[in-house]
N, C-alpha and C positions, 0 to 999 in steps of 0.2 A: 229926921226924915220920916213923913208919916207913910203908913202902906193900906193897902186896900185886900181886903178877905174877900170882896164880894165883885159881883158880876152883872152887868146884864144883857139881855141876848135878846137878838129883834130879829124877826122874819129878812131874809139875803135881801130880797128886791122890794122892800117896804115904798121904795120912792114908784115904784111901777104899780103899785096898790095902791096908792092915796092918788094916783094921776086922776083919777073920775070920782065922780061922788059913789059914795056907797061901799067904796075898796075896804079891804080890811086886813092888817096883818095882824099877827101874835107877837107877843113881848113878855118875855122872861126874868125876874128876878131872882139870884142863885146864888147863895152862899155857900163856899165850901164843907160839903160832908153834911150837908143841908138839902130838902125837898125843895125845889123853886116853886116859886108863886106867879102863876101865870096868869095873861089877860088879853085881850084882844082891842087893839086901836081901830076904831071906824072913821069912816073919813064921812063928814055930814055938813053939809054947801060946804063954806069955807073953816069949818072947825074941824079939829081932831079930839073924837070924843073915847074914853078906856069905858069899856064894855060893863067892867063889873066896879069901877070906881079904884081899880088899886094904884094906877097912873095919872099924873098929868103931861099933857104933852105939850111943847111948843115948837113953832113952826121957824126956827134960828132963822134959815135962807131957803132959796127953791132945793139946795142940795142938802142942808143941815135941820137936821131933829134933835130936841134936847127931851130927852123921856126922867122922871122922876118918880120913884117908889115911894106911896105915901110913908106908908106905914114906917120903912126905916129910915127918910126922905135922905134918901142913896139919890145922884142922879147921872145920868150920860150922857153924850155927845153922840151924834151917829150921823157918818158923811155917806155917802154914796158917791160910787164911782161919775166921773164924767165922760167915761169912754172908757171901752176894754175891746182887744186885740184874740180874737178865737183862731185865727187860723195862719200865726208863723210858725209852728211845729205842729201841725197836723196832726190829732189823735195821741200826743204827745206831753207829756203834764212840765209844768217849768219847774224844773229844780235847782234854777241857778240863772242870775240874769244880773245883768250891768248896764249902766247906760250914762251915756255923754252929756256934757252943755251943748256940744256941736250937735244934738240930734239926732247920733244914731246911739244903738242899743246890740246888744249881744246876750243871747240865750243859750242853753242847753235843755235837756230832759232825757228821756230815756232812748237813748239813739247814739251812735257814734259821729254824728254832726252838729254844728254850731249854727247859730241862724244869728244874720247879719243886718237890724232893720229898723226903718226911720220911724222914733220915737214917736213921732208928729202924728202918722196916719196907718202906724201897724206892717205898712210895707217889706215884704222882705227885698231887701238886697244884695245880699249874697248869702251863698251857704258855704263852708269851710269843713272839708271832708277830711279825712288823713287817720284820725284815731283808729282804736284797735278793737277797744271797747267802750261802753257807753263813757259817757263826758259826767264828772259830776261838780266841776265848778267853771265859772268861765267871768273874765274881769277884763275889761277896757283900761290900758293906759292910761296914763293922762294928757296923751294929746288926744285921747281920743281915736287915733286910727289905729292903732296894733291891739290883738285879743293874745291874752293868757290863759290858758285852756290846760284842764288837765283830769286824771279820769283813772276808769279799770284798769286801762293798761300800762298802767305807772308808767307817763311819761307824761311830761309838761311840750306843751307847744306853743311857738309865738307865731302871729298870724299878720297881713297884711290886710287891713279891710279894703284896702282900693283892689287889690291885684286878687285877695283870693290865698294868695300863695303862704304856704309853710317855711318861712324863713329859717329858724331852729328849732329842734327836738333837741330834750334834755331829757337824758335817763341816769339810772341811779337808784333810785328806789326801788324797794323790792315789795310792794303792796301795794295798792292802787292809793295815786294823789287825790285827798280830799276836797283840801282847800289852799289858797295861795295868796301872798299877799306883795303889792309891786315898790319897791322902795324907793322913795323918791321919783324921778320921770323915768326908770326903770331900768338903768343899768345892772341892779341886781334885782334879781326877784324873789322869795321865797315860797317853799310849799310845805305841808305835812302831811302824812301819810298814815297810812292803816299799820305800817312798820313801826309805828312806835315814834320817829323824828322829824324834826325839825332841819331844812336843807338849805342854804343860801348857793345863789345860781347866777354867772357872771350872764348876760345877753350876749353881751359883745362878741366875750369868748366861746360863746354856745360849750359851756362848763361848769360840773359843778367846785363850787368853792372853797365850801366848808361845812359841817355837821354843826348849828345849831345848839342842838339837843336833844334828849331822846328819855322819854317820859315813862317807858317800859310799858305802854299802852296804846294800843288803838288810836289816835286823832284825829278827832272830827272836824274841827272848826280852828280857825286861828283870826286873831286882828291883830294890826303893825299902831304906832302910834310915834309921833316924835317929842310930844308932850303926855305928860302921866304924873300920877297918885306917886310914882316912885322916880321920882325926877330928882334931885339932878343925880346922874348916874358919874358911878368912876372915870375919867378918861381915859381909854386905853391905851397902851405903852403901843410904841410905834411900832416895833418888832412882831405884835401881836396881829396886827391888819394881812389879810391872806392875801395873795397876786390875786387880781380880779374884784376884788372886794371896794367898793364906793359906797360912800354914804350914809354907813350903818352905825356912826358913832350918833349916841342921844337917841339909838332905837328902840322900842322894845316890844316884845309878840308876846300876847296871850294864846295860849295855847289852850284846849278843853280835851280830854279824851272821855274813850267809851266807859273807858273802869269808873270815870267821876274826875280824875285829879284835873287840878285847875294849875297851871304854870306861867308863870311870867318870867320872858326871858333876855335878860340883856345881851341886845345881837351883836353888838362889837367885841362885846366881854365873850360872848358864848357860853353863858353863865345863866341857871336859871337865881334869879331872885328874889322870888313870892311861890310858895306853893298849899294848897290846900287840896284835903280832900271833902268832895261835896256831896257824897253817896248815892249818885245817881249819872248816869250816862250823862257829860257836855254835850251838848249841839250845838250851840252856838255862845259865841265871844266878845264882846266889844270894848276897845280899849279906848277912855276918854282922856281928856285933861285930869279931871279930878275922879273919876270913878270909872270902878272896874268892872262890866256887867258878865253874866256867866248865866244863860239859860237851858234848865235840865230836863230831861225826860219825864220826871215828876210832875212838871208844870210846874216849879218855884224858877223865879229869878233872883239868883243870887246878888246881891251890890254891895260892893266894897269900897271905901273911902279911908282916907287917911284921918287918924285925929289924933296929932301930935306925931309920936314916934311910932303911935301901934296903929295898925290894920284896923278898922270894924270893919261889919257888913252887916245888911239886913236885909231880909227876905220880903220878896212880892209873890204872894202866895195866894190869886185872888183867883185860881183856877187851877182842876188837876189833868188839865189837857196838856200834852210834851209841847214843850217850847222847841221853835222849829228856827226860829231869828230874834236876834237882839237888835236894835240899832238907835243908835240917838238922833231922834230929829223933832226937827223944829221947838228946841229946847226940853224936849220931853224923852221920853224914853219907849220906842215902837216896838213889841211884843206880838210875833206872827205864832201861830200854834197850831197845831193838827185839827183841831174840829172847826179850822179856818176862820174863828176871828185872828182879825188885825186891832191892837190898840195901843194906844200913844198914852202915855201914862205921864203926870206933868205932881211928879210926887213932893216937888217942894212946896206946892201953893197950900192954903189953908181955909175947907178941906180940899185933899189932893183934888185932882179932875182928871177924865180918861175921856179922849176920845176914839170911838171904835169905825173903820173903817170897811163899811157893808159890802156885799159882793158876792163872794165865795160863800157858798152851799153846805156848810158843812165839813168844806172837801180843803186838806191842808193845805196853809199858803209855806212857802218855801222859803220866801225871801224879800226883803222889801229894799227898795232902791232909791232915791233921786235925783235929779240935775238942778235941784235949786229953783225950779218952776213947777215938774211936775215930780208928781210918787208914784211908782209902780208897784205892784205886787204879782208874784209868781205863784200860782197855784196850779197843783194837782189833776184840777180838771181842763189845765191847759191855756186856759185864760190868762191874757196881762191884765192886769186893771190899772186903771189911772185914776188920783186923785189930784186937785189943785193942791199947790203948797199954801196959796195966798187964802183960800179956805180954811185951812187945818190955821196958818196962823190965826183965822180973823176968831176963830173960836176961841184958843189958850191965850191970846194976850190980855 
């Protein structure tokens, strides 16, 4: 697997510059621990012409740019949003957001409420009040109409999207819940915490079940998976299964904390088995079929694969802005980060290729999402943005 050291960075709303003749953005070339080489793109009738010669540009579609660095002839992808949503949380930045194939979508940011709203046209439709303190994760079942929510005030809550209403509170933890992940259609659910562990939680019986794990650190992030790098897993002795417990056999959660360590834990076992440490604060997790992403404070992305009996990993170290989201899509690998690029990283092809998804100001994106039509991203300055999937495909295929 090849990896990318370098960068390139384009003016947020390039597509709002080139709408008229004469427009102009800036465009960035940047290697790590390196000066970047800048230049500026003119829009001239129907051409896009680099100011000082250091680009060529091409016009992919009315929403896609492919820009190219002569000199180290590096080159990128860059989509622009189709639409972005400024006012479901009001003066409020997204730090957490979900969303359905049915259409609606579920938020958090800095506030003790959840905001309830259709995908389609930004609308809110309900708000979901009850916390204590601010919210700092929030996930949609997968029917679709129930929110998992959970926050400062160390408890988890399941929510009813038609009615509004707080069906259960789950308490237990003693540090505010980070992150949370729903197993299977969600009889059990899990979350992790600032306390160190890892907690499985019956719905049914509005209870917790059982201890997980507990990492002796901070947790920031978690992803669940039923297929993995570390597959096939022991089957647990029957004796083993806690009252409450569904589903969790063939599970497994990555776990990321503050201190660095990285944990993979076998949830039926309760058992961690994969641990490294990665020197740098986890943020975010994501556990595939074949590989295991882990992005840090430092700005590297960790990637783990199996080869044979041993673990590798190799590092994507194409920037030192903290990795804020990991996630796999559209065969690629999405990478959100603090100085608010979005980029899709498609590290198998030969050479790799990155698409970077424009927008966001500089100002960090939090989270990135889809339903299999559209992608969202949650940023800082409070913005949803939405990109097509069938876009993002027609570029990596």
């Amino acid at each position: 697997m090849s990896s990318i050291t370098w960068s390139i960075l384009v003016q947020s709303n390039w597509k709002e510059c080139i709408a008229k003749d004469g427009g102009v953005f800036w465009v960035t070339y940047k290697e790590v621990g390196k000066a970047g080489d800048q230049d500026k793109i003119k829009k001239e009738g129907n051409e896009l012409v680099a100011k000082d010669d250091k680009f060529s540009v091409e016009m992919v579609s009315q929403d896609v740019i492919k820009l190219t660095h002569l000199k180290s002839n590096s080159f990128g992808f860059f989509l622009g949003p189709s639409d972005h949503f400024n006012n479901i949380q009001s003066g409020s930045q997204v730090s957490s957001l979900d969303v359905s194939s049915g259409g609606l979508g579920v938020l958090c940011g800095r506030s003790e409420k959840l905001s309830v709203w259709d995908s389609s046209t930004g609308t809110v439709r309900r708000e979901l009040e009850g916390h204590l303190g601010e919210v700092y994760t929030a996930k949609l079942f997968p029917s679709g109409l129930v929110v998992l929510s959970g926050g400062a005030d160390m408890q988890l809550k399941i929510w009813s999207v038609e009615t509004g209403d707080c069906a259960v509170t789950l308490k237990g933890h003693t540090r505010p819940i980070t992150d949370t992940a729903i197993v299977e259609k969600g009889k059990n659910v899990i979350s992790v915490s600032k306390d160190g562990t890892a907690c499985l939680w019956s719905c049914g019986e509005a209870r917790w079940v059982a201890e997980l794990a507990d990492i002796e650190q901070e947790v920031n992030c978690c992803s669940l998976a039923g297929q993995s790098m570390f597959h096939p897993l022991q089957v647990p002795a029957e004796d083993s299964v806690e009252q409450g417990e569904v589903d969790t056999a063939g599970k497994v959660l990555a776990m990321g904390g503050e201190g660095g360590r990285l944990a993979v834990v076998d949830v039926a076992a309760k058992k961690v088995i994969f641990s490294d440490n990665l020197k740098s604060p986890v943020n975010s997790v994501s556990i595939t079929k074949h590989h295991l992403y882990a992005g840090c404070q430092d700005g590297q992305v960790h990637i783990f694969s199996q080869s044979g009996d041993q673990v590798s990993s190799t590092l994507l170290a194409c920037s030192a802005s903290p990795v804020l989201s990991v996630r796999s899509v559209c065969g690629g690998l999405c990478v959100s980060r603090q100085d608010g690029s979005v980029t899709i990283h498609h590290l198998q092809q030969s050479p790799p290729s990155r698409l970077d998804l424009t927008g966001a100001d500089t100002e960090p994106v939090y989270q990135v999402v889809e339903d299999g039509t559209w992608l969202f991203t949650g940023c800082r300055d409070g913005v949803v943005r939405k990109y097509a999937v069938g876009s993002i495909r027609g570029v990596v295929v």
